[in-house]
Structures are given as structure tokens and as C-alpha cells.
DRENSEDREN-151479 format. One record per residue (C-alpha): residue in three letters; x, y, z. Coordinates in steps of 0.05 Angstrom, whole numbers, padded with zeros to 5 digits, always signed. Last residue first. Layout:
BEGIN
ALAXYZ ...
END
This chain:
BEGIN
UNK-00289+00083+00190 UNK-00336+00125+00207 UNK-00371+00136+00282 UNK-00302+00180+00292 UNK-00325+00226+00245 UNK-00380+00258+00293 UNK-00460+00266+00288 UNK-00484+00194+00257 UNK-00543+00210+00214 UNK-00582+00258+00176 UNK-00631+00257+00220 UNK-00702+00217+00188 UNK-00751+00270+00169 UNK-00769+00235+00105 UNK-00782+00166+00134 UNK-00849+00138+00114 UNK-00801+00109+00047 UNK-00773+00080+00101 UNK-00817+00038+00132 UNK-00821+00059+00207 UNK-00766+00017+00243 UNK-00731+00073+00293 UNK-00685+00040+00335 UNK-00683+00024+00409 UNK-00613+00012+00445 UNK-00609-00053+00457 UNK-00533-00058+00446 UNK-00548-00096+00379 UNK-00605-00047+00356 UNK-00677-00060+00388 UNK-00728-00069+00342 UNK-00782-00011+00345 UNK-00848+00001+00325 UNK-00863-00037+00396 UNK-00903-00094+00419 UNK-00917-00092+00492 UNK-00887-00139+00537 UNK-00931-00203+00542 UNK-00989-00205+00521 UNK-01016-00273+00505 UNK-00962-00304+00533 UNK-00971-00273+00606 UNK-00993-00334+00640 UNK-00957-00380+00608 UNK-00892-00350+00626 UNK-00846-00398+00664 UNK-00889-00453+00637 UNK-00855-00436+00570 UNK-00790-00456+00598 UNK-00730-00410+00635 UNK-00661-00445+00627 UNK-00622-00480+00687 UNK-00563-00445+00708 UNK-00509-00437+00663 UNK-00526-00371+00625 UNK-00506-00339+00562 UNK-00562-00275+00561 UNK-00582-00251+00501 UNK-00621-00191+00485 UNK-00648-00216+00419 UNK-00679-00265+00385 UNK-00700-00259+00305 UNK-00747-00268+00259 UNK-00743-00253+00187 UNK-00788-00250+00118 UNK-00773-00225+00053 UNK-00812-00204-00018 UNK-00874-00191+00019 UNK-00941-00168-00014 UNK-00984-00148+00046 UNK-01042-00188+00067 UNK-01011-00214+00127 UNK-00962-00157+00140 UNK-01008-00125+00209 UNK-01003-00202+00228 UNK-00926-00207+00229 UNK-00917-00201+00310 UNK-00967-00245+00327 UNK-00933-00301+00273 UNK-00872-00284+00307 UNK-00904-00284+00378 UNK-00927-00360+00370 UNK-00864-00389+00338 UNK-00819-00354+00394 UNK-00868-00383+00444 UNK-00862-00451+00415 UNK-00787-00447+00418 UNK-00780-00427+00488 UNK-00713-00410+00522 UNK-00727-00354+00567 UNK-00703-00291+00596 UNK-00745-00248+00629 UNK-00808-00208+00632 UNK-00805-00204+00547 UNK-00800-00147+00500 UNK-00841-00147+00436 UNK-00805-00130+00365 UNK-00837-00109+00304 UNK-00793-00098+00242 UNK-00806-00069+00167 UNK-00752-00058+00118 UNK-00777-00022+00057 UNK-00738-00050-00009 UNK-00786-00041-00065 UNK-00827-00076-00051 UNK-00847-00094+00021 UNK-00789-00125+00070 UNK-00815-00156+00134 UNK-00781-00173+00199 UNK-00801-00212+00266 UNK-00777-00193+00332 UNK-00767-00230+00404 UNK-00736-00201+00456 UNK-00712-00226+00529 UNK-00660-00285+00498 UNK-00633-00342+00538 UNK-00569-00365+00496 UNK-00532-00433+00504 UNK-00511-00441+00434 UNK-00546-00501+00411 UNK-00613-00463+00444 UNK-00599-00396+00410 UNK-00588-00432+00351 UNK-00658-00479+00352 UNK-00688-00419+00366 UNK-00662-00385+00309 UNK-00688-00448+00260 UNK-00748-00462+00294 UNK-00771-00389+00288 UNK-00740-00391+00207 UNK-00784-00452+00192 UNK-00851-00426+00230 UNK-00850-00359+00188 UNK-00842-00395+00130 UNK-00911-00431+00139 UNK-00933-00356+00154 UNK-00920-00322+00100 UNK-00937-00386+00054 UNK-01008-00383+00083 UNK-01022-00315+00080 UNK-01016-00295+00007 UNK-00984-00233-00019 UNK-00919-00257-00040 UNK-00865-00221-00064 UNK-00825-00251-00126 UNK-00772-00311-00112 UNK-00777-00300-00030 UNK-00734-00291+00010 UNK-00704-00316+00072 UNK-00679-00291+00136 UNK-00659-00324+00210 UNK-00636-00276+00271 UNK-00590-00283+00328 UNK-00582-00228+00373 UNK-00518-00194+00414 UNK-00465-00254+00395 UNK-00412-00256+00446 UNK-00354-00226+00449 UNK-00313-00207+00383 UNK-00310-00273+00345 UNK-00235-00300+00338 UNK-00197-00308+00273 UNK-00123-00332+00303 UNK-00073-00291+00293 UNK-00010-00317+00284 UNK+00020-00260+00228 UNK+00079-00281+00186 UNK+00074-00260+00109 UNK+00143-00214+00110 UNK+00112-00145+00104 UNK+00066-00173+00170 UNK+00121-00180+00207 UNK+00164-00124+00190 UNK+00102-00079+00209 UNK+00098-00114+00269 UNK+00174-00106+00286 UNK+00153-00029+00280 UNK+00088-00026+00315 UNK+00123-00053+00379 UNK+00167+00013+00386 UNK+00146+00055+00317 UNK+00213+00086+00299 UNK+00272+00041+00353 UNK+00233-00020+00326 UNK+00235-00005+00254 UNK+00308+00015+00265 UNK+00315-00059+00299 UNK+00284-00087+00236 UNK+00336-00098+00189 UNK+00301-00087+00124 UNK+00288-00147+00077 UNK+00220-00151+00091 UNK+00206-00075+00099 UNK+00237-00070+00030 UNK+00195-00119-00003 UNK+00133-00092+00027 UNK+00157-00032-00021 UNK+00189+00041-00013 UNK+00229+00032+00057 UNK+00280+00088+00040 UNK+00270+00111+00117 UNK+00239+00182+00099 UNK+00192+00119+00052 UNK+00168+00086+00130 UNK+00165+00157+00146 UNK+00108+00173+00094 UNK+00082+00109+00098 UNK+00071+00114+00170 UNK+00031+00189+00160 UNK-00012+00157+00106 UNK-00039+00097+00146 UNK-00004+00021+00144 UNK-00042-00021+00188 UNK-00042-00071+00132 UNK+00015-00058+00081 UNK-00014-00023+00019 UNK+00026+00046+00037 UNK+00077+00012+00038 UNK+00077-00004-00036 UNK+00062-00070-00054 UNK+00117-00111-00106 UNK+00135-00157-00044 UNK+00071-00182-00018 UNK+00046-00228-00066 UNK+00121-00255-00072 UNK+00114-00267+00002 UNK+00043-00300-00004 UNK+00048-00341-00056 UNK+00071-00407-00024 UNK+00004-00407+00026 UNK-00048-00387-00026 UNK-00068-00320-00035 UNK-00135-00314-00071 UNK-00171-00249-00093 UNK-00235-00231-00114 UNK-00258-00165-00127 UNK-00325-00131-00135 UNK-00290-00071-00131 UNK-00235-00078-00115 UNK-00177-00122-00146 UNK-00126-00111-00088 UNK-00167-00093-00017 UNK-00187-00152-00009 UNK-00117-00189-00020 UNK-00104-00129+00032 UNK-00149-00156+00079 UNK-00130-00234+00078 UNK-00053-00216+00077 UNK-00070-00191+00153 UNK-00108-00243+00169 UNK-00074-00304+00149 UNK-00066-00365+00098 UNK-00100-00319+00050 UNK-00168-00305+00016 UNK-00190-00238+00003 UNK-00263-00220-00022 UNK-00291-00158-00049 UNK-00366-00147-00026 UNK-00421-00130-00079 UNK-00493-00105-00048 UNK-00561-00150-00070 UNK-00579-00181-00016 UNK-00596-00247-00031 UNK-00571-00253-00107 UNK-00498-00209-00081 UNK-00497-00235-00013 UNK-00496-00308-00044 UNK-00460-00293-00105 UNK-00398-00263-00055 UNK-00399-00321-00015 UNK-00403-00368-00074 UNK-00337-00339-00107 UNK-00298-00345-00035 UNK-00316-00422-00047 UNK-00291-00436-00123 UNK-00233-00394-00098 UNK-00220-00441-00034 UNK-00229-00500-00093 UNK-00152-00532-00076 UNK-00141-00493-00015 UNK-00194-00532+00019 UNK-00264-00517+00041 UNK-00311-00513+00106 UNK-00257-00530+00159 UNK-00214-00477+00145 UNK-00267-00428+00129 UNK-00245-00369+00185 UNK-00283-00311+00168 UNK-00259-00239+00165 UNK-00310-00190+00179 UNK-00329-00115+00137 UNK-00387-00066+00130 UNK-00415-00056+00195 UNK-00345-00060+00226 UNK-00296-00121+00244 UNK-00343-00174+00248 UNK-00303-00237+00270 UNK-00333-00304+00236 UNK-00318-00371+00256 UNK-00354-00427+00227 UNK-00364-00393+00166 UNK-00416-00397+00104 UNK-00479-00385+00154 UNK-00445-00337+00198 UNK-00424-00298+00125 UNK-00498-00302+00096 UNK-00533-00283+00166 UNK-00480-00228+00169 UNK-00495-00199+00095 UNK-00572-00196+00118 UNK-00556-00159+00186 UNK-00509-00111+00139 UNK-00578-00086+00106 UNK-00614-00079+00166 UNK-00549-00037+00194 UNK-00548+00004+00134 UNK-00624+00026+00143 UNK-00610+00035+00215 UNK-00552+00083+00196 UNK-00580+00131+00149 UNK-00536+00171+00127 UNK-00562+00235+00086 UNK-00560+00226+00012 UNK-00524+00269-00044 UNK-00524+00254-00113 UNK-00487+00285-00177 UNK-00501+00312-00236 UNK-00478+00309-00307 UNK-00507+00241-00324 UNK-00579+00267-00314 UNK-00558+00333-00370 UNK-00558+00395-00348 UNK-00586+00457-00359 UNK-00651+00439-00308 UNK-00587+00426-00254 UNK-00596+00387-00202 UNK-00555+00353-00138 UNK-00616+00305-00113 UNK-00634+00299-00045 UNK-00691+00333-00050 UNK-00660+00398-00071 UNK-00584+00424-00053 UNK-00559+00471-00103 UNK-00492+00455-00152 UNK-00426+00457-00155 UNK-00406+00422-00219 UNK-00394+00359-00245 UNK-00371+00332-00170 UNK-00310+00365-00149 UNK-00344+00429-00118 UNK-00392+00378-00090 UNK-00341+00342-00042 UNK-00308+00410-00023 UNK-00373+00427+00014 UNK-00379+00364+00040 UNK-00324+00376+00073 UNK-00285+00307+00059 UNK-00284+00244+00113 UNK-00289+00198+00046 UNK-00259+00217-00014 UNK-00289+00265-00073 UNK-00237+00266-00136 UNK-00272+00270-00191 UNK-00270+00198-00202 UNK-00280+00193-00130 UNK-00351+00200-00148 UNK-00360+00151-00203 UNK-00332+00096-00146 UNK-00384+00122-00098 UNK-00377+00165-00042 UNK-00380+00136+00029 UNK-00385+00184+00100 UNK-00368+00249+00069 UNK-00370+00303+00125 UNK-00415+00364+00141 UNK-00408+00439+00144 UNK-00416+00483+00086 UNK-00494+00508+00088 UNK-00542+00528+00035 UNK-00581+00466+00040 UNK-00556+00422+00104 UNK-00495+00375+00112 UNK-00480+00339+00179 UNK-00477+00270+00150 UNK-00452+00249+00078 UNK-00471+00200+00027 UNK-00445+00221-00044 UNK-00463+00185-00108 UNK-00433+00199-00173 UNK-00483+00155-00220 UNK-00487+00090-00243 UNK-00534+00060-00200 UNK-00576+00115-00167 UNK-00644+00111-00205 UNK-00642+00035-00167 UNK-00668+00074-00101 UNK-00668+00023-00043 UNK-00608-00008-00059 UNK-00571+00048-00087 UNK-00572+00074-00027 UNK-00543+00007+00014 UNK-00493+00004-00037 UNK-00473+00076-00024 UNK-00466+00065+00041 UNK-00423-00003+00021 UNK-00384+00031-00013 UNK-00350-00038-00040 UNK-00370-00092+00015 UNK-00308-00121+00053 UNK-00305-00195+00064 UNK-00232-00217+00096 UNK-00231-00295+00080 UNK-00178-00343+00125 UNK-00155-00410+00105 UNK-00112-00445+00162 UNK-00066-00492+00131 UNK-00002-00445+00125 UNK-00012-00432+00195 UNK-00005-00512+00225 UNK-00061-00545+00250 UNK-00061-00615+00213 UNK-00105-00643+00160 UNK-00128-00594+00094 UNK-00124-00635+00036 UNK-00177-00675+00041 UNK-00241-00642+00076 UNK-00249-00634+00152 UNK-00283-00687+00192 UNK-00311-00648+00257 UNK-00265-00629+00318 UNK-00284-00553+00300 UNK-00225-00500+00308 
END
């Protein structure tokens, strides 16, 4: 928790203070599709990996809320996926046609394209680190933030509502929002009024919140549990609560008195970032692209001061610097250049940026990036720009690449260059 001055209303440490959000974008695969291909909106969406034309294998990674109308869910065959979609139909571009049919009889099928997605969540992250002093990202498309010291339980709604209007007018994906006195009732408050839901617990509510929920709605709850938790005549969170909990105990060991925990309201976790940060990054956009120089670059200067200012505040050395441009109509764009060591240098940051951005000078540019990677938290005394001057004009090489979060490199050619992209991750377990 920050020492800072907190607002009125919310002195003292106790639980029932502590106001915790759990963000969860709605499909957010999907989203991410319809993102970069409007057409989309509206329609039964699929986004799969694995699948090829004529074949059966493959796996639904997201499917759209007018998919699972007809009953597609995620981690289907894909096979079975497009039997329930309007009809079965061929494979051709992407696109599930029919000449007989009408456009809203057809349904959609995209390959995964995790880099794409992972661009896209790096721009809902900025927004959530920005709104939160504590944020733990769970997945790519979900993090609960602790904003205990950024609003009060009086307006926390007023303030959960301006998180998701910020990712939705910046990004442009919808996230359903929780709010509850802890984590666990924070993700299934989320989970309530989806999509596009908002949903406030406040400290009082929370048991008779929880009571009418079937099991199955309990966090941590899968199918399997909620089948034996009902072999046990435990139908409702209500039930669990009231339940003696020794026989929860003897069925699921620790799991058990858990799940009577959590049925009851009670959960003492504490919203804590997963290891240290991997990159830092700063983003803005512009009102309509802009195909000038001079602005470009003027805002390139703001957002290196701004992540080198973080990196500095939070002790980071950092071996990468990258820069990021998105062209009309949503083609991400980043250039990276590797570093002999780790350094702390905001001038340099400044000066490879604008290096870094000069193939997009005369390009229209509706948003603009940089970011530091490769971080390293040291004590010992930081690396200057005197460290090295006499490489600064080339140093590293620059690369078509920014490296992903473990440093792995990633492919960065626009993508609407990227027709033979893979189709994406190659097991379930990369899904959630």
C-alpha cells in the first residue's frame, strides 16, 4: 500500500477497505479481430489454431458472443465449431462463404495471431498501470488492480466506469469490470453482467451477493467440482456457506475449506504484481492520423521522457530500446535496437526513438509508442550515457523485431504484410 494521502472515506487497513477491480476483456481474440477488420462486428466469429482447409483438426481459442449462440465454446474441434455455426461450410480466405447465402448467414474463422493480441493487450496494460497502483496481470486478457488509494467506495463505480471508457476510446476492445472488497468476489462480479459489464460489490453486499450463485459461479469452481460439490447437495454459494466444512475438507483437502471460504466473502489476499515488470512502454494517440513530422516527433520526446523517467523511479537498467507506430487502419509497426549493456540514459532513449521512427516520418500515424525493455533491477551504480558514447550512433543493430516480454523475438511486419503468419499457438494449454 502507498504512504500517500488517501481520499476520505477510506482510512485504516482493514479488508473491507481495500477496493479491488478484476478487468477481463469480453473475447478478447475476437476483439482484437474485429479490431483490425470492422466487417467483423456483428457477426459469428471463430478464432481457432491448428485448423487447415479441408481438414478436421484444430481448437477454438475465442468465439464470439453471436457464435456461442449456436453453441460454439472455446477449446472445441473446430470441426464441430462450424457444424454449429449457420451451416457447415468451405474454408476460403478466412471467410466461411456461401454465394447462396446471405452475409448474416455465415460465419468467420481467423487464425490466432498472438503478437497481434499481445500489441493490443500492451495498450490495455498501459491504461490499467496508469489507473492502478498495483496491478497483477493474470493472463493476456485479464489483471486485477488494487485502487484503494486511487478512489473510495462512495464513487468506486464512477471510477471502474472510466477504466473501461478509457480502454474502450483508446483501444477500442470492451473489458467487464468487477469491483469488490476482495479478489475472488472481484472476478466473479466480472464475470456477472458480461459483456461489457460492470459490476460493484461493496463491503456489506458481498455475502448476500454471493448467496443466490450457483456453484458452478464460485471462483475456482470448474465443471468437474461443481458436479461433486451438487453429489454433496451443495447447490448455491449459499449452501457452501452454511455447510459444515470438515466434509469439504475430507473431499478437496485444502481446496475444500477454500471453497467454503471464498462462498462466505473471506479471502486475504493481497493484489500483488507477478515479478518484476519485463518492459515499460509509454503510448498515445492521436485525434485523426497525422502525417506531419514535427508533431511525430515532438510526441515522440514526451513519451521517451516519460518511460525513462519510470524506469529510472523504479530502479530499472534496460538493454532495448523500441519505438511503435500504428498506420490506418490498425497496422502495428515496431523497431527495436539492442544495446551493449544496460543503461539508464534518457537522452539516449530520446535520440534512438526518434532514429528508430524515421522510416514513419512521412507516414500518416494515428499512434505513437516507445518503450524499454530487457530490464535489469540493479543496486550498483547505474550505467550513463558516457558509458556508451562511442557507440551511440550505432549501437546494436536495429531489427524488424521487438522483443516479446521474455525477449524472445517477435515478428513486427505490418500486418496486413502478414498473410503467411502460423496460425498460432500449437497446444491448448497456451489458452486459457
Amino acid at each position: 500500500m502507498s504512504d500517500g494521502p488517501r481520499l476520505p472515506g477510506v482510512e485504516g487497513e482493514d479488508d473491507e477497505d481495500r477496493i479491488v477491480c478484476h478487468v477481463d476483456a469480453d473475447c478478447f481474440y475476437a476483439a482484437c479481430e474485429r479490431l483490425r477488420d470492422p466487417e467483423l462486428r456483428g457477426e459469428p466469429l471463430v478464432v481457432g489454431m491448428g485448423y487447415e482447409a479441408g481438414e478436421t483438426n484444430g481448437a477454438v481459442a475465442t468465439a464470439s458472443y453471436e457464435a456461442r449462440e449456436f453453441g460454439v465454446e472455446s477449446a472445441q474441434a473446430i470441426s464441430t465449431a462450424l457444424e454449429r455455426l449457420p451451416r457447415r461450410a468451405a474454408f476460403e480466405d478466412g471467410v466461411l462463404d456461401d454465394p447462396d447465402l446471405e452475409r448474416g448467414d455465415t460465419g468467420y474463422y481467423r487464425p490466432v495471431d498472438m503478437e497481434y493480441y499481445e500489441s493490443v493487450a500492451a495498450d490495455v496494460r498501459e491504461i490499467l498501470h496508469d489507473c492502478a497502483d498495483v496491478v497483477r496481470e493474470v493472463s493476456i486478457d485479464e489483471a486485477y488492480l488494487d485502487v484503494t488509494e486511487r478512489t473510495a467506495w462512495e464513487v468506486a463505480d464512477g471510477f471502474a466506469r472510466h477504466v473501461k471508457d478509457r480502454i474502450r476510446r483508446e483501444v477500442g476492445v470492451t473489458v467487464s469490470v468487477g469491483v469488490a472488497p476482495t479478489m475472488s468476489t472481484a472476478k466473479i462480479a466480472s464475470d456477472f453482467d458480461k459483456p461489457d459489464g460492470l459490476t460493484v460489490v461493496e463491503p456489506g453486499d458481498v455475502q448476500g451477493f454471493l448467496a443466490p450463485l450457483a456453484v458452478d459461479l464460485l471462483h475456482g469452481v470448474g465443471p468437474v467440482t461443481a458436479r461433486e460439490l451438487r453429489e454433496m447437495g451443495l447447490e448455491t454459494a449459499s449452501d457452501v456457506a452454511t455447510a459444515d466444512p470438515e466434509p469439504l475438507v475430507d473431499r478437496f483437502g485444502e481446496r475444500g475449506r477454500e471453497l467454503y471460504d471464498r462462498a462466505r466473502g473471506e479471502d486475504d489476499r493481497r493484489v500483488e504484481p507477478k515479478g518484476d515488470p519485463k518492459s515499460f512502454s509509454r503510448e498515445s494517440a492521436f485525434a485523426d492520423p497525422v502525417e506531419a513530422p514535427t508533431p511525430k516527433y515532438e510526441l515522440i520526446e514526451t513519451l521517451a521522457a516519460a518511460v525513462a523517467d519510470r524506469a529510472r523511479r523504479e530502479g530499472a537498467l534496460y538493454r532495448t530500446i523500441g519505438v511503435k507506430a500504428v498506420t490506418p487502419p490498425y497496422d502495428v509497426n515496431t523497431r527495436e535496437r539492442s544495446l551493449p549493456g544496460p543503461i539508464d540514459d534518457p537522452d539516449l532513449v530520446d535520440r534512438i526513438a526518434r532514429d528508430l521512427f524515421t522510416e514513419f516520418e512521412n507516414a500518416p500515424v494515428r499512434k505513437l509508442g516507445v518503450r524499454v525493455a530487457n530490464l535489469e533491477f540493479a543496486t550498483a551504480d547505474q550505467a550513463s550515457l558516457e558509458s556508451w558514447e562511442r557507440d551511440a550512433d550505432g549501437i546494436g543493430t536495429d531489427s524488424d523485431a521487438v522483443s516479446a516480454d521474455d525477449g524472445s523475438a517477435a515478428d513486427t511486419a505490418p500486418d496486413s504484410d502478414r498473410g503467411d503468419r502460423p496460425a498460432g499457438q500449437s497446444s491448448l494449454a497456451d489458452f486459457r
